[in-house]
C-alpha positions in Angstrom: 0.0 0.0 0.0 1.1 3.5 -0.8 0.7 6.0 1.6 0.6 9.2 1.2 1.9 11.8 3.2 -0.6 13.2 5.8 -0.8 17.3 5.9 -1.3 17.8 9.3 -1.4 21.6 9.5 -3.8 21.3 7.1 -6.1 18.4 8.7 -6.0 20.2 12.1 -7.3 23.6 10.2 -9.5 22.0 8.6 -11.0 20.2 11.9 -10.6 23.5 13.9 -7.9 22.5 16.2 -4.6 23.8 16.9 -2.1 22.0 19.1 -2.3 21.8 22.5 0.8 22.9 24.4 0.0 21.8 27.8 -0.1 18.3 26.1 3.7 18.9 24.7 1.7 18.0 21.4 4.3 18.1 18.4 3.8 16.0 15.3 6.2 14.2 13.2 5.7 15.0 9.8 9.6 14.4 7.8 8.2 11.1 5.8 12.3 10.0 6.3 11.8 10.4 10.5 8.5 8.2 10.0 10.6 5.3 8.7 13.5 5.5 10.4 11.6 5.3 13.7 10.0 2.2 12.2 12.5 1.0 11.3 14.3 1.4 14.6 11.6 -1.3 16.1 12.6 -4.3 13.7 8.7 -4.8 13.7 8.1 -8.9 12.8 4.7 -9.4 10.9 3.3 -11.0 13.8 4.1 -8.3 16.4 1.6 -6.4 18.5 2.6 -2.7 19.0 1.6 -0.2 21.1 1.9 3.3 20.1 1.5 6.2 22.8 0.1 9.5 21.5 -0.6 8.8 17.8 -1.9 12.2 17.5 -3.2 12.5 13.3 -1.8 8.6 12.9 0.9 9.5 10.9 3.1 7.0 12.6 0.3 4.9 13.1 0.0 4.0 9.5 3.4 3.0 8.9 3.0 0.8 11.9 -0.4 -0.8 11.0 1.5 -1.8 8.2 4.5 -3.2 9.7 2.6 -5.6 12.2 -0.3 -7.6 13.0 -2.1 -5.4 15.5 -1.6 -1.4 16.5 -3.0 -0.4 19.8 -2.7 3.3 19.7 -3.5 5.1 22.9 -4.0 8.9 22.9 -4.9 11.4 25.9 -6.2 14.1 23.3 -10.0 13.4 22.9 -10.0 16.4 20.3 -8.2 14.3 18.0 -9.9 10.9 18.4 -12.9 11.5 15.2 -10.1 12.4 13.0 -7.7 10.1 14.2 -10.6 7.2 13.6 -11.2 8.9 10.2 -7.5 8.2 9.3 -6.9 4.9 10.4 -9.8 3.4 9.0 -8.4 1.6 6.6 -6.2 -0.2 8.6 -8.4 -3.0 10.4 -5.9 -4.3 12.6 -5.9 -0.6 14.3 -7.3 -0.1 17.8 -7.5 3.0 19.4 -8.1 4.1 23.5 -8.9 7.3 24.6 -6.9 7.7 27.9 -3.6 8.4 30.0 -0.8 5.7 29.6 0.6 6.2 32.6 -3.2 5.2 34.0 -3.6 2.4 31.9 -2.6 -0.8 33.4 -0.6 -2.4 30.8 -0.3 -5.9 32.1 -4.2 -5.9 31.4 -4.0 -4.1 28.5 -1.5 -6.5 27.3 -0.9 -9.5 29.6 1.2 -11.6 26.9 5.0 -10.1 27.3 6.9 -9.7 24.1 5.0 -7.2 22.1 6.5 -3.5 21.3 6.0 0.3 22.0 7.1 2.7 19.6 6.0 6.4 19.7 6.7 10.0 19.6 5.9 11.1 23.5 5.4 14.2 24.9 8.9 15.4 25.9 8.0 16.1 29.8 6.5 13.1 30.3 9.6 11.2 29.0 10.4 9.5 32.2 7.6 8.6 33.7 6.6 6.7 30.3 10.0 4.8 30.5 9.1 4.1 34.0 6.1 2.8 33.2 6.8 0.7 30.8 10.1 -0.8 32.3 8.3 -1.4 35.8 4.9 -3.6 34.9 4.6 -7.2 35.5 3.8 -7.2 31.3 7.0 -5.3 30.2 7.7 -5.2 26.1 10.6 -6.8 24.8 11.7 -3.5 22.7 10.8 0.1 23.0 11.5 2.8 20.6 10.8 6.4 21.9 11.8 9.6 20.3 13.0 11.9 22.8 15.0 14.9 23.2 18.8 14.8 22.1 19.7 15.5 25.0 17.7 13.4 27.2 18.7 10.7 25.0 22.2 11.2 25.4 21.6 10.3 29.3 19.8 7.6 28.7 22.8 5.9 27.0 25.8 7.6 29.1 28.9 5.7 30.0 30.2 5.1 33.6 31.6 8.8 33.9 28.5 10.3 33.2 26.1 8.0 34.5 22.1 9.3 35.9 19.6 8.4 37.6 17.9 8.0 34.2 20.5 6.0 32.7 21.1 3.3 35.7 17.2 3.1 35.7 17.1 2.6 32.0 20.6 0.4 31.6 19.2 -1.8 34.6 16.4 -2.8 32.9 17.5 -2.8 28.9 20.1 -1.7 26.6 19.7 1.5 24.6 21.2 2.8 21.9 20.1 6.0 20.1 19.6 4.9 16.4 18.6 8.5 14.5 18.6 11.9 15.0 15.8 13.5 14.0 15.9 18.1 13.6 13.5 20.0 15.0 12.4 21.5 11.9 10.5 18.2 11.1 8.0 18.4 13.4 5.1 20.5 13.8 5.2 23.2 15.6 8.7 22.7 16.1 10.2 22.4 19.3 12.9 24.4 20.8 15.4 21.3 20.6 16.3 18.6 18.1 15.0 14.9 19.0 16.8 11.1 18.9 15.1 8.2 18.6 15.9 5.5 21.4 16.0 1.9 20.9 16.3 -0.4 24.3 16.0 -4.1 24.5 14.5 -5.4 27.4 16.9 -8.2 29.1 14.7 -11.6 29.8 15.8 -10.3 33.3 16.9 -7.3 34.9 21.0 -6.9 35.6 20.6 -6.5 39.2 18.6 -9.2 40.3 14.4 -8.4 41.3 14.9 -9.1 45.0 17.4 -6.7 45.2 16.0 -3.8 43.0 14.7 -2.0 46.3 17.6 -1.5 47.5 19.9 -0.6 44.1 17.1 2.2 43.6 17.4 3.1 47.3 20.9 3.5 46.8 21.2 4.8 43.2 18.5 8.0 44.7 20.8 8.2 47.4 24.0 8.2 45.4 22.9 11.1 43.2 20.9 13.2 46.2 23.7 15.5 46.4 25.7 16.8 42.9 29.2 17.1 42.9 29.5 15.1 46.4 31.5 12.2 47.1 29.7 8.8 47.1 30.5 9.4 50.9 28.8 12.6 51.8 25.9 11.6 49.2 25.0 8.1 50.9 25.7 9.6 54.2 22.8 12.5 53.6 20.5 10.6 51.6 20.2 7.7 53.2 20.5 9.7 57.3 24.0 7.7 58.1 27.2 9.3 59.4 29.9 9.8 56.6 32.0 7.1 58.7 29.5 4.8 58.6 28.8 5.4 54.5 32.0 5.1 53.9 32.4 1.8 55.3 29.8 0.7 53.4 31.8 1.7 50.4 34.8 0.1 51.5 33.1 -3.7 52.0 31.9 -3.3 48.4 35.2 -2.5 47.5 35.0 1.4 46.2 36.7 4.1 46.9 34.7 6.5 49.1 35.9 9.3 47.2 34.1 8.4 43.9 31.3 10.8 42.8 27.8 8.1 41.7 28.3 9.2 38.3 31.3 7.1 37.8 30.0 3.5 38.8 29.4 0.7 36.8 26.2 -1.4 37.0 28.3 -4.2 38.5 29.8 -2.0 41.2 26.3 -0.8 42.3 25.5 -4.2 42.5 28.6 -5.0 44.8 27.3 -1.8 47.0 23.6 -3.9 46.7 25.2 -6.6 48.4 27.2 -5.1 50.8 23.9 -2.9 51.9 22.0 -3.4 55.1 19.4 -0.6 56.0 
């Protein structure tokens, strides 16, 4: 099937609708993003995605295409008539009307495995990752476009690890596979965007019993910026600096070290060595 290329300035004119800032609302429309965030998912013929915020469907198209089922979720109700209007001839399309950080995905989609690929709102970037890497139905892949920056954390290196990217990298590896310019989306935001590819591990690096405390820890670790690990698990956690740095010590770090630097593994040495 040959798609055209949907005019979305046009459609929303047309319908009498502008978009909504509050909702971060910014639609792809560079044909070349479309595919290359497609083509980010490695979408099988049998997949089942699920796209958040399909806006006009642009995206939602390509993907109807691509797999056996598209359940596209969007918060705007303003652009659900259209959005039906546009999809129509895709019969393997289904589209909810609500929040996705309300919807209960393991219900939603109890059967692991399927995919999420969509063009999010940029301030609700993190709690969508959340979301999605914390239900008892995770996907096996997601594919987010995000801001360049933002996606630059998500993938940092020990040396300029985050809270973001220890969340993420615990969970999945990422890897940013396009950049995408400002200029093709509309309206266009203040910042270019990347598109994000992470691949859910069959389990998490640190292992589940022991995720309470790694995020206990990780929270702690980065409480206080430019801090030693020291001084930062000492105030966020309420210890003495004697006793965080003891802690330290049995896991084999130097109490000097700043969270940033630290390696997966070596947070999970400090998991180990961690009693509250």
């Amino acid at each position: 099937m040959n798609l055209s290329p949907l005019n979305v300035p046009q459609l929303l004119h047309q319908a009498g609708l502008r978009p909504d800032k509050r909702l971060g609302q910014n639609f792809l429309l560079d044909d070349a993003a479309l595919y290359q965030v497609v083509e980010s998912a490695q979408i099988d013929p049998q997949d089942i995605v699920l796209e958040i915020g399909p806006g006009l469907g642009s995206l939602t198209r390509l993907l109807a295409l691509a797999a056996s089922r598209v359940i596209a979720v969007e918060l705007d109700g303003r652009l659900i008539p259209l959005l039906h209007q546009i999809v129509a001839p895709f019969p393997n399309v289904q589209i909810l009307q609500g929040d996705i950080l309300a919807l209960n995905l393991a219900q939603l989609l109890p059967d692991p495995g399927y995919l999420v690929v969509a063009n999010i709102p940029y301030y609700i970037t993190s709690s969508v990752i959340r979301h999605l890497l914390e239900t008892a139905s995770p996907p096996r892949r997601f594919v987010l476009t995000v801001q360049s920056e933002v996606a630059g954390r998500i993938c940092a290196s020990p040396g300029d690890m985050s809270l973001l990217a220890l969340s993420v990298q615990v969970y999945g590896l990422p890897q940013v596979t396009a950049r995408i310019p400002a200029e093709s989306f509309y309206p266009a935001p203040n910042v270019d965007s990347s598109v994000v590819r992470v691949d859910l591990y069959a389990n998490p690096r640190i292992p589940a019993l022991m995720l309470d405390s790694f995020f206990c820890l990780i929270k702690a670790g980065f409480s206080q910026k430019r801090k030693t690990l020291r001084n930062a698990l000492a105030g966020g956690l309420g210890w003495t600096p004697s006793r965080a740095a003891q802690l330290l010590e049995n896991a084999g770090i130097d109490p000097m070290r700043r969270a940033e630097t630290l390696s997966i593994p070596e947070w999970e040495q400090l998991v180990l060595a961690y009693t509250p």
